[in-house]
C-alpha positions, 0 to 999 in steps of 0.5 A, a space after each residue: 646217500 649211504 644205506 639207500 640200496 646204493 650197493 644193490 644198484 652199484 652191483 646192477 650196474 657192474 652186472 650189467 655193464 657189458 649190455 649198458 656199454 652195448 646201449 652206449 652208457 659207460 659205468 664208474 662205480 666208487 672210484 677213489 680218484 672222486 674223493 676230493 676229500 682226501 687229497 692223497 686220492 683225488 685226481 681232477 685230471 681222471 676226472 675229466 679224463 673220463 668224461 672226454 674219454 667217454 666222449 671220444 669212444 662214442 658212449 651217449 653218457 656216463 653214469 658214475 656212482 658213489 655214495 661218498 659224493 653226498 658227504 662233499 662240503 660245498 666248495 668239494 661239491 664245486 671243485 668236482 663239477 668244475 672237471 664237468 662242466 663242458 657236459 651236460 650233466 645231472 646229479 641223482 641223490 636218494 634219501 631215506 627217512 632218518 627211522 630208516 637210515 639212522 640205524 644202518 648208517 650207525 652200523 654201517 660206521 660200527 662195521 668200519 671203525 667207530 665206537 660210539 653206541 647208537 644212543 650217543 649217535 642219534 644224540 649227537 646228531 639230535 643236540 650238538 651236531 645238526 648239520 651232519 648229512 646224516 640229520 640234515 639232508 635240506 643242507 646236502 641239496 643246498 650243497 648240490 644247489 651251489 655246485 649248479 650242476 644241470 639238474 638234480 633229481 631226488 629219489 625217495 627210498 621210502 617211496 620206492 621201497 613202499 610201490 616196490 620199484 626204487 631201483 625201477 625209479 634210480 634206473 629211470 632217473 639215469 634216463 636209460 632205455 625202457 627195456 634195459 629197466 624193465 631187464 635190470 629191475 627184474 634182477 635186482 637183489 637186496 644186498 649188504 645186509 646189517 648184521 645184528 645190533 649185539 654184533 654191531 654193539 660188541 664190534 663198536 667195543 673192539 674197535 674203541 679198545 683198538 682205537 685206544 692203543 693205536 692212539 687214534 679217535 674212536 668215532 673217525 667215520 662220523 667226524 670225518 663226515 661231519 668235518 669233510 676231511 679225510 678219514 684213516 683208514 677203516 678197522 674193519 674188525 667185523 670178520 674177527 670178532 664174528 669168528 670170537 662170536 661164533 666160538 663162544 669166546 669167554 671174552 665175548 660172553 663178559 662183552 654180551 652180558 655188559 651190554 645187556 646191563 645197558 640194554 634200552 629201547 630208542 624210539 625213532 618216531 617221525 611226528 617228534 623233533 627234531 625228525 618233523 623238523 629236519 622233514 619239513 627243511 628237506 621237502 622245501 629244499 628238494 621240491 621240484 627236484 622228487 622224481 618218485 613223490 607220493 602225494 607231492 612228499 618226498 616221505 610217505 607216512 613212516 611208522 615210529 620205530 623202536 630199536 633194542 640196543 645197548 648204551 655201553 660206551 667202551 671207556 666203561 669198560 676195564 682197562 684190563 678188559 680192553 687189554 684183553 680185548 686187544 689181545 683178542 683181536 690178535 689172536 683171532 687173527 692168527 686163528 682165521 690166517 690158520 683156517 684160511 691157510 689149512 682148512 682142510 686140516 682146520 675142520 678136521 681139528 
């Protein structure tokens, strides 16, 4: 699952991987040739390519991460594991509790393309939109159930993060030899870390104002998600409205005090619904399948959680301010292409 440390152990793996190849293991790391859902990248053939590959060239497995296999729809889930039947095979899914996950998958979202505050997020996926594999993590290992790989092993981030071992326990879940754990946990570094919820809040608004003159939905990411369907492609405005943010842009002053008139407290506490409930439905699903359980669950006792952010949408916002806004961007972009074209003479200006 996305915001579970996947790009922390992804860069293990690739900082590795001459020493893993060495010990017979061959590494694939978010290969786009894997989203079956966008067709305009899936290629089954790669796929089995690899495996009979891997194969032939003497390698005693293939370890393939990417965070995106957790968003498959079931019949998604088939098609993939259709190209790997012929192998012995075991799919390994890490969850973390929603107090935990909900915020960085929102942010995480902000930082590529949508626009929605955190509030409507968590709302939509607590009234409307239940089936979302943010909320609902027992409907993504009955997804993994129905495509009858070999096996399924559930790591809990939780757990892992609370005895300190989570990559010590993804490392043994892909069955590697002790001693290249023990090498590979030692190095293991936290990476990807999310900005602010002010940046991530003025980045939403960038992105909503864009969205709006490219005459594209403001919240891609998760209805595409939701959908299992392709999503265009990412913003990625992060960069630009940083370089606005640390210039003090007088826009970005407007933007900041806006927010703070909406500013409020979203309490993520675990003993409420539908959190309990959604816990209850993913420990019978993956009971069986939790490699790293504490005291036989999957969560341990996870501390109610409270979150400062804004509930500004950006259609409240001006149309003269979005404008602005747009126009913003624009020129920030200019500015960075200057910096990164002359910065020597950049920092002397």
């Amino acid at each position: 699952m996305h915001k579970t440390a996947t790009t922390s152990l992804q860069r293990l793996l690739l900082d590795y991987e001459p020493e893993l190849q060495n010990c017979g293991y061959k590494i694939i790391v978010n290969a786009c040739q894997l989203n079956v859902r966008n067709r305009s990248v899936y290629d089954a053939d790669w796929v089995s390519n690899q495996f009979s590959t891997a194969e032939r060239d003497g390698y005693q497995a293939l370890i393939v991460s990417g965070e995106i296999m957790s968003t498959f729809s079931r019949d998604q889930l088939k098609q993939l594991m259709n190209q790997v039947r012929n192998y012995e095979n075991c799919i390994v899914v890490t969850f973390r509790h929603w107090a935990g996950s909900l915020p960085s998958r929102w942010a995480q979202y902000c930082k590529r393309s949508d626009s929605q505050s955190l509030f409507r997020y968590v709302e939509k996926l607590t009234t409307q939109d239940e089936l979302h594999p943010d909320a609902r993590f027992d409907v993504v290992v009955e997804r993994l159930k129905a495509a009858e790989p070999g096996n399924i092993k559930v790591v809990s981030y939780d757990n892992g993060m609370l005895c300190g071992d989570l990559q010590t326990q993804l490392l043994k879940a892909f069955e590697l030899h002790p001693q290249m754990v023990d090498a590979m946990s030692a190095n293991s570094k936290v990476l990807n870390i999310t900005p602010s919820n002010e940046l991530m809040d003025l980045c939403r608004l960038f992105n909503g104002a864009l969205a709006e003159r490219r005459g594209r939905s403001h919240n891609d990411r998760y209805e595409s998600v939701l959908c299992g369907k392709p999503n265009e492609p990412p913003l990625e405005l992060l960069g630009k409205v940083n370089f606005l943010y640390s210039n003090k842009a007088p826009l970005v002053d407007q933007l900041r005090k806006a927010l703070r008139d909406h500013q409020d407290t979203l309490i993520l506490s675990p003993s409420a619904r539908p959190f309990c409930d959604w816990q209850d439905l993913v420990e019978r699903a993956a009971v069986g399948h939790i490699v790293n359980a504490e005291n036989g669950a999957l969560f341990p006792s996870v501390q109610q959680r409270k979150i400062t952010a804004s509930r500004l949408e950006v259609e409240e916002l001006s149309l003269q301010m979005r404008d602005n806004m747009v126009q913003a961007l624009l020129d920030a972009g200019l500015a960075i292409q200057r910096i990164r074209a002359h910065p020597v003479q950049a920092v002397a200006n």
